[in-house]
Each structure stands twice: as C-alpha cells, then as structure tokens.
N, C-alpha and C positions, 0 to 999 in steps of 0.2 A: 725804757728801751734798753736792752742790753747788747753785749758787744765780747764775742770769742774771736779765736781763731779758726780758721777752717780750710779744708781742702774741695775745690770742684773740678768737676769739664762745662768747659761752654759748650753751650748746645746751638745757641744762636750769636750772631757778633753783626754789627754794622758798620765797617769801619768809619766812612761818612759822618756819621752821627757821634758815633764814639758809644755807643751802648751795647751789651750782651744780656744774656740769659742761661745762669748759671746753675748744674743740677750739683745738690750739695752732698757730701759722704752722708751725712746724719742723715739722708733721704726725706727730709721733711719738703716745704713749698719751695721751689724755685723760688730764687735770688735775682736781683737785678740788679746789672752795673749802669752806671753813665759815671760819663770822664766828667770829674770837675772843671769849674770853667777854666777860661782859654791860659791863665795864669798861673794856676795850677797843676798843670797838666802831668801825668805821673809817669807819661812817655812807654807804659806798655799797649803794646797793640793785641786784643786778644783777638784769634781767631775759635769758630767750632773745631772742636774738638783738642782742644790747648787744653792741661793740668794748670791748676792754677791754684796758689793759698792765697788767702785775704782775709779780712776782719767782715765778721757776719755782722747787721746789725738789725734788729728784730725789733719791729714794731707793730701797733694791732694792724695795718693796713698790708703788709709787704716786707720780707727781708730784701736788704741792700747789699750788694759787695763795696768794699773799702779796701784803699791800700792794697789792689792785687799784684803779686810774684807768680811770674813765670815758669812751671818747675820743668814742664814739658813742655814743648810745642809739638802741637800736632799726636799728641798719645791718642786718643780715640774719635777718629774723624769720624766715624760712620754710627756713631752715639745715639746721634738725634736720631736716625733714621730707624734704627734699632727699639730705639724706646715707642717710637710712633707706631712702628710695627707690633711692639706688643702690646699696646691700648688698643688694637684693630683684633687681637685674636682672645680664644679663650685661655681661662687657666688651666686647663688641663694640661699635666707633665707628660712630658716623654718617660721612656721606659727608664732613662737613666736615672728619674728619682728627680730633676732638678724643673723645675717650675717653668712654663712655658717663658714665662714671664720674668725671667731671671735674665739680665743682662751681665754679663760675665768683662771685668776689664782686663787689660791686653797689662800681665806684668812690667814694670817698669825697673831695673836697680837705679836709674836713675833718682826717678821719684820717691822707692823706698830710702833711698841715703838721703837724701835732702830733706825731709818730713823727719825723718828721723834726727838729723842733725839740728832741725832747727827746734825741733818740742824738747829736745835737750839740754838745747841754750837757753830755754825760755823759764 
C-alpha cells in the first residue's frame, strides 16, 4: 500500500453517512472517503464540489482519502455534472483546439497559495 499527498474536488458527499467520492489531480480512479469511527472524527464536513488535500492511500482494490483539509469550499460545484456530461458525448473538439472532454477548473488564488504554501513546508 502506498501513501502521498494529494489534491481533489468531491464529486459526491453524504453527509448522513459521512462518505464521499473524490476526483484526484493525478486523474487516475476515483478515491473514496468515510469518516473514521465515531471517536475519531476529523470534524471536516465535505460537500460536492469542496477542494480538498489529503493523504491517498493505494491499494489493489480502491484508493482511499485520509486525513482531508479543506482548501475550498464549494470551488467547483457543477464538476460532477460536467464530467457526466462528457462520458455521454463524443471526443470530438471544438474549433478551439480543446478536447470536448476537457473539463477546465474555475482558477482559485486561494487554492494556488495554500498548495503552494503547504508543498513547501513539506
């Protein structure tokens, strides 16, 4: 099993439950949270469409999220719907050159100083 650091957006969240489903930068399989038990609780609430770092944790079956920080909330609410949209269409580009299937994120300085600040400290 290995174990990095990483940045996503949740695409799905349950509060109820305490679980999500997280699309990772590295673009590989979605990730999946659940709150440790009731003891441990890490006291963030992730909703869709929340920036989030956390520790990947890679195994043959499924990555995990661990340990998630909040960097945004609410950066790309309309994500999931976006990405579902373009599993429903083809690849063919527009004229502009960019891939139908290119989902483009909404700049952040927030997000860029804190990712920044914290790969520095690390």
């Amino acid at each position: 099993m290995s174990l990095r650091r990483m940045c996503g957006v949740v695409l799905w969240s349950n509060p109820d439950d305490q679980k999500a489903v997280v699309w990772c930068e590295d673009q590989g399989n979605l990730a999946y949270y659940v709150e440790p038990e009731e003891g441990t609780r890490t006291g963030v609430a992730l909703d869709a469409g929340d920036l989030i770092e956390f520790e990947l944790r890679e195994d043959r079956q499924f990555r995990r999220v661990t340990n998630p920080i909040l960097l945004v909330q609410d950066h790309a609410p309309e994500l999931a719907r976006q990405l579902g949209s373009c599993a429903n269409s083809d690849a063919a580009g527009p004229a502009t050159g960019w891939a139908s299937n290119v989902v483009r994120f909404p700049r952040s300085r927030e997000w860029n100083t804190r990712t920044a600040a914290t790969h520095a400290s690390a």
